[in-house]
C-alpha positions in Angstrom: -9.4 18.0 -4.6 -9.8 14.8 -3.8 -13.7 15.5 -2.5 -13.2 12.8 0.8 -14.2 13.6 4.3 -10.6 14.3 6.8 -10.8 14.7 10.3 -7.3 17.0 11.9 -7.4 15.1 15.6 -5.8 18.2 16.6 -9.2 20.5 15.4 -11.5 17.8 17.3 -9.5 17.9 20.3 -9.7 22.0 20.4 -12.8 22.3 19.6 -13.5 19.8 22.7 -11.4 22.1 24.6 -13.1 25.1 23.2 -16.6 24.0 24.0 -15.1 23.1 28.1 -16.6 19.2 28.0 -15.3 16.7 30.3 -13.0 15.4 27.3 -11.6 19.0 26.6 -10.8 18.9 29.8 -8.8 16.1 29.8 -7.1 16.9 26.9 -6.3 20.0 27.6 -3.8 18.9 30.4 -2.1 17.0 27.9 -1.8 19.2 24.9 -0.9 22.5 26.6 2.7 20.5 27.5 3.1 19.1 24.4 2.0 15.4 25.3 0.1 12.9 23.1 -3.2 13.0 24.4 -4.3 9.2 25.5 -4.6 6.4 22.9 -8.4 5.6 23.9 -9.2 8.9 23.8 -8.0 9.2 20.7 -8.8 5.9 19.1 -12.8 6.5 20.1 -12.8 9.2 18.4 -11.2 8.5 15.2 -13.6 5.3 15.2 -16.5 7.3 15.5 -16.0 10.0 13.0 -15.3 6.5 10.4 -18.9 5.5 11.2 -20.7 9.0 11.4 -18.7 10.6 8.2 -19.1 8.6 5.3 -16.2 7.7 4.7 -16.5 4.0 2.6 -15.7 6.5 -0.3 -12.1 7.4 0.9 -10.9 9.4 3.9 -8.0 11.6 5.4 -7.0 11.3 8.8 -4.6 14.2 9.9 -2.5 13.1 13.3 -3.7 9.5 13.6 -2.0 7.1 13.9 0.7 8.7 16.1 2.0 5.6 17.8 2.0 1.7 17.3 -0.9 1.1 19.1 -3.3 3.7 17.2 -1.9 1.6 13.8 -2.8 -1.5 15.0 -6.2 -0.1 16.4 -6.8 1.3 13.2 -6.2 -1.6 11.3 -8.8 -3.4 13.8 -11.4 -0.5 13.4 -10.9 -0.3 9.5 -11.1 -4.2 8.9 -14.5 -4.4 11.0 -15.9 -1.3 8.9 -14.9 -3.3 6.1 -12.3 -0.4 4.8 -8.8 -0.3 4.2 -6.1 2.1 4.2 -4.6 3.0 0.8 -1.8 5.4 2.1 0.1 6.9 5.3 1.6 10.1 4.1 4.3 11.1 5.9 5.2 14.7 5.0 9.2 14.9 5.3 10.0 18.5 6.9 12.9 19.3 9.0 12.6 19.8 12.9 13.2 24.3 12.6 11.1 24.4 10.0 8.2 23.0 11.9 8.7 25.4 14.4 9.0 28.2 12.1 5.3 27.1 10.7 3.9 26.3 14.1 5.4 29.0 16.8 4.5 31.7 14.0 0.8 30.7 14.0 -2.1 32.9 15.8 -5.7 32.2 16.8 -9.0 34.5 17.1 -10.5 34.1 20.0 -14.0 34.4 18.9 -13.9 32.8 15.5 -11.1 30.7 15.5 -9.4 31.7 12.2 -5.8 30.8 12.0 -3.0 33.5 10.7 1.0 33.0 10.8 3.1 35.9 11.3 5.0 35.5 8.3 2.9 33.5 5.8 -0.7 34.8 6.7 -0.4 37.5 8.7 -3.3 39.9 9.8 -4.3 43.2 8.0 -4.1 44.8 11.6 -1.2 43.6 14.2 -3.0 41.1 16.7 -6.9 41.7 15.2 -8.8 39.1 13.3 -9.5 40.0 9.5 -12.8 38.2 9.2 -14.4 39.5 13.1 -12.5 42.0 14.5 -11.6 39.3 17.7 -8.1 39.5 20.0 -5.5 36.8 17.8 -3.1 35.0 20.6 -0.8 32.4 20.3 -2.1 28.8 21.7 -0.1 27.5 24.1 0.7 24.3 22.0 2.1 26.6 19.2 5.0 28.0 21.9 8.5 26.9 20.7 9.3 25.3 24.0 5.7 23.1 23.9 6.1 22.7 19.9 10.1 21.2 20.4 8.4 19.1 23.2 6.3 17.6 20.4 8.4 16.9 18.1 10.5 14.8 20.8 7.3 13.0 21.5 6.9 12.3 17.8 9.8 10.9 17.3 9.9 8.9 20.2 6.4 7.5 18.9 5.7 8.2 15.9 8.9 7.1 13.8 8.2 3.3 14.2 4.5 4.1 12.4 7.0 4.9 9.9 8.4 1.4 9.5 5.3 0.0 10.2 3.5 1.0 7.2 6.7 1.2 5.1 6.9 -2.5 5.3 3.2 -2.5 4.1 3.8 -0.8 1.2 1.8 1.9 2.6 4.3 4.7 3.5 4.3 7.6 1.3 6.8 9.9 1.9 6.3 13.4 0.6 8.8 16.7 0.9 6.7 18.9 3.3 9.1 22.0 1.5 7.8 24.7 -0.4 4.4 26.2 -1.4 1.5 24.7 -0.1 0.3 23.9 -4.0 3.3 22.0 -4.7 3.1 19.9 -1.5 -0.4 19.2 -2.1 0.9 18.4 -6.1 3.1 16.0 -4.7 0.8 14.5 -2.5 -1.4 13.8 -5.3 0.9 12.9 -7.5 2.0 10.1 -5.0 -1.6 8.6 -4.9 -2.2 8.2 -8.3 1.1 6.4 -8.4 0.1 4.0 -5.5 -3.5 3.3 -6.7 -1.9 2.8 -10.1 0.3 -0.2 -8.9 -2.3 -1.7 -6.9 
């Protein structure tokens, strides 16, 4: 809808530990207990997807910034590109309801589509609808490893909150309800921002 490139730092990262490089690796440790993979990591590769995706146009970055550190490195990387930030959405859902949505969610092994038990489930139990492939649950998407992350976001993550808040930039969005009207709301949040600017 809004016809920008995103980057999920999430995808990146799995598809780095999907294709079993040096960085996949690394972040693998990290990821399968629920930990923040490591700022420069991280911060690398946001900046080069910026330069490689042209993104002067507008962008989405989904998971970054998760701390104080990737802000401020994204301000740094932003104002040398000659960019800035318009909006950090934060999408306001409660801690069981994340878990709901993320311990309900399954993977193909060969093709890598996502289902969810209860909002996208299969045709056939545990079988990929588009390849026929095994579906199985990540090991990030395990209740234990998903309530792990959610301590670890709001250990770090809640001062980006405050931080962009006091920029002006915070957009807070209710993360309840059907994906159109989240995405309505989102939208509808933009135009407001971009209209008082």
């Amino acid at each position: 809808m809004l016809n920008v490139p995103s980057m999920s730092t999430g995808d990146v990262l799995r598809a780095e530990v999907a294709s079993g490089s040096e960085l996949g690796r690394l972040a693998k440790s990290y990821m399968d207990r629920g930990e923040l993979v490591p700022d420069e990591i991280v911060i690398k590769m946001v900046e080069k997807w910026l330069r490689e995706s042209n993104a002067r146009g507008g962008f989405i970055l989904d998971g970054f910034p998760r701390n104080m550190r990737q802000a401020r490195e994204l301000d740094e990387i932003l104002r040398r590109e000659g960019m800035e930030l318009t909006a950090a959405i934060y999408l306001d859902v409660p801690e069981d309801e994340i878990v709901r949505r993320l311990s309900g969610r399954l993977s193909c092994k060969i093709c890598g589509v996502v289902y969810h038990v209860q909002f996208n489930p299969p045709k056939e139990d545990l079988r990929c609808d588009a390849c026929g492939g095994e579906l199985y649950q990540r090991e990030d998407d395990k209740e234990e490893v998903v309530r792990q992350r959610f301590r670890v976001y709001v250990e770090s993550t809640r001062p980006v909150l405050d931080y962009y808040r006091s920029s002006g930039k915070l957009l807070v969005v209710n993360g309840l309800g059907a994906i159109e009207e989240v995405n309505k709301r989102i939208i509808d949040g933009l135009r407001e921002i971009t209209r008082s600017r």
